[in-house]
KOLPALUM-551155 format. One record per residue (C-alpha): residue in one letter; x, y, z; residue number from 1. Coordinates in steps of 0.1 Angstrom, whole numbers, plus 5000, padded with zeros to 4 digits. Layout:
BEGIN
 lumtor   px   py   pz guvex
      A    X    Y    Z   NUM
...
//
This chain:
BEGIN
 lumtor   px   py   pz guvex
      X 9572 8477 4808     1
      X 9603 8463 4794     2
      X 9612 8473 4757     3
      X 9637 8456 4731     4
      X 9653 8477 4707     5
      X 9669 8461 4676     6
      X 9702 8483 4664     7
      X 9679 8506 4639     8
      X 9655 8515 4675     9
      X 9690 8522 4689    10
      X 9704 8542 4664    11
      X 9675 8566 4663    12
      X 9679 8576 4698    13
      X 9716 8595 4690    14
      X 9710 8605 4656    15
      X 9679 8619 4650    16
      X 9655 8610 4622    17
      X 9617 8617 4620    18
      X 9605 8588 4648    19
      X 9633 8602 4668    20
      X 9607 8624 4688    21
      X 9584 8596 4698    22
      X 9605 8571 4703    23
      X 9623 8590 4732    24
      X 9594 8603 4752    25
      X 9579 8561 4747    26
      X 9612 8550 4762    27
      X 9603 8576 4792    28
      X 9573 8553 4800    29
      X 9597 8521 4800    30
      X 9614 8505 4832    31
      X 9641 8489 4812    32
      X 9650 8486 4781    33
      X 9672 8457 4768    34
      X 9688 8447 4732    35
      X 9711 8419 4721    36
      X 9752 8427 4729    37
      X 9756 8429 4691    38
      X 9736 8460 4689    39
      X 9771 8476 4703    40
      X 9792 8467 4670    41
      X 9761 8473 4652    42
      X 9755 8509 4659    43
      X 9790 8520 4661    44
      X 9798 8506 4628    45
      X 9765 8531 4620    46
      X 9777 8560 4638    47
      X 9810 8556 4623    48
      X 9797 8555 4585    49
      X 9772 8589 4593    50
      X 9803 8603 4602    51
      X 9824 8593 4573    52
      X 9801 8609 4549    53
      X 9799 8635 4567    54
      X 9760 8635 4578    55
      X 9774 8646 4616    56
      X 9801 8669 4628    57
      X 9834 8654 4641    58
      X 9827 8673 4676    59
      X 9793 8655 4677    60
      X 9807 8623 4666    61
      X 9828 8624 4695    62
      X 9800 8634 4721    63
      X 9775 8611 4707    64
      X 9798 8582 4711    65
      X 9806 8589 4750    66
      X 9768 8593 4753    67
      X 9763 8558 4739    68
      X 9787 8539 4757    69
      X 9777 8557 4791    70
      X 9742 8544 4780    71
      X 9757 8510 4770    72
      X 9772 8511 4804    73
      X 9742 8523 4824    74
      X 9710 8519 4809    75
      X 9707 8490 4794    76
      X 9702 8456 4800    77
      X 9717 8436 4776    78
      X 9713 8399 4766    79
      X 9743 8380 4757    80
      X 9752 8356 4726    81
      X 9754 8322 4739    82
      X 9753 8288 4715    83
      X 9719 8282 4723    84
      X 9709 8315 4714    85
      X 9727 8316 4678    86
      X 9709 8279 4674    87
      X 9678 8302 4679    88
      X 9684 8328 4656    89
      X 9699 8301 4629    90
      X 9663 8285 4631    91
      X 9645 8320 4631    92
      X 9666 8331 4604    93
      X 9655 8301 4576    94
      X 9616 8304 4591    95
      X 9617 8340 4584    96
      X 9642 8344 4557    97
      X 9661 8369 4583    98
      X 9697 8381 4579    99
      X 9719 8366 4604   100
      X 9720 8396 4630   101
      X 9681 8405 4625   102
      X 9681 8368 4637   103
      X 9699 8370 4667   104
      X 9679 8398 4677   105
      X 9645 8383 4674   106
      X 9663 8357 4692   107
      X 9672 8376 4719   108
      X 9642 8394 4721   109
      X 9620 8360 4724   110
      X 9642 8349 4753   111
      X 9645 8378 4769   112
      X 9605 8377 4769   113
      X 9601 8344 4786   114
      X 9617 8356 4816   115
      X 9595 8388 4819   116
      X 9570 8392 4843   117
      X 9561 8425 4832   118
      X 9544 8439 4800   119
      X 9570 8433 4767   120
      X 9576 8448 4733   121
      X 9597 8447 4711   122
      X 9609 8478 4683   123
      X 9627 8479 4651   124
      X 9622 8497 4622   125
      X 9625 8467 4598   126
      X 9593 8455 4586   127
      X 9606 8419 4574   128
      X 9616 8415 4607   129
      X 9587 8433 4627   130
      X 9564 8410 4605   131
      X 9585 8379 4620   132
      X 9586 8389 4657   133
      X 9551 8396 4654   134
      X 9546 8357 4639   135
      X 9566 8347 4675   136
      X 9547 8363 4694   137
      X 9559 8398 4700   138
      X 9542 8427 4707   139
      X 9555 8453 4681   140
      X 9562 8489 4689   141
      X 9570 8513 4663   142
//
């Protein structure tokens, strides 16, 4: 099975919140697991602000970030930002009243689909945008 995350799936598997738990022993049963290159800025900029106000330890700042971008580097399979794509999301984005980088990544996510030959789902913890990807066709997982 192949999973999308969005940036707030992401985020929870470095910083833990309640669905932390089940979200990491789901990912176990995953062959790969993909998200849009913007998810990079995305989450840093969100690692970067819990650690600003002071919600993690400058020691585990510092360790969660090499953990990420060894996992950006390794795990991942990532789906880049072409014209087409952003065409997409602008489209997705007025059917859907999405912001612009929910957009993309529903966009991302329903391409990323159509080349699957495996089982596909997609997560975020966003409702408005769950509620869209389910309306294209996506099989949510949160």
């Amino acid at each position: 099975m192949t999973i999308y995350f969005d940036t707030s799936a992401l985020v929870k598997l470095y910083i833990w919140e309640p669905e932390t738990p089940a979200l990491i022993t789901h990912i176990k049963t995953c062959s790969t697991v993909t998200t849009s290159v913007i998810a990079y800025a995305e989450c840093r900029a969100a690692f970067a602000r819990k650690n600003r106000e002071s919600k993690i330890a400058p020691s585990r700042y510092r360790d969660l970030i090499k953990s990420f971008d060894h996992d950006w580097e390794n795990s991942f399979s990532l789906t880049e930002v072409s014209e087409s794509l952003v065409r997409m999301a602008g489209q997705l984005a007025e059917k859907h009243a999405l912001r612009g980088f929910d957009a993309i990544h529903l966009a991302s996510a329903s391409t990323f689909q159509k080349h699957q030959e495996e089982s596909f789902e997609f997560c975020a913890y966003d409702e408005k945008l769950n509620k869209a990807a389910r309306k294209e066709g996506l099989i949510v997982r949160i």
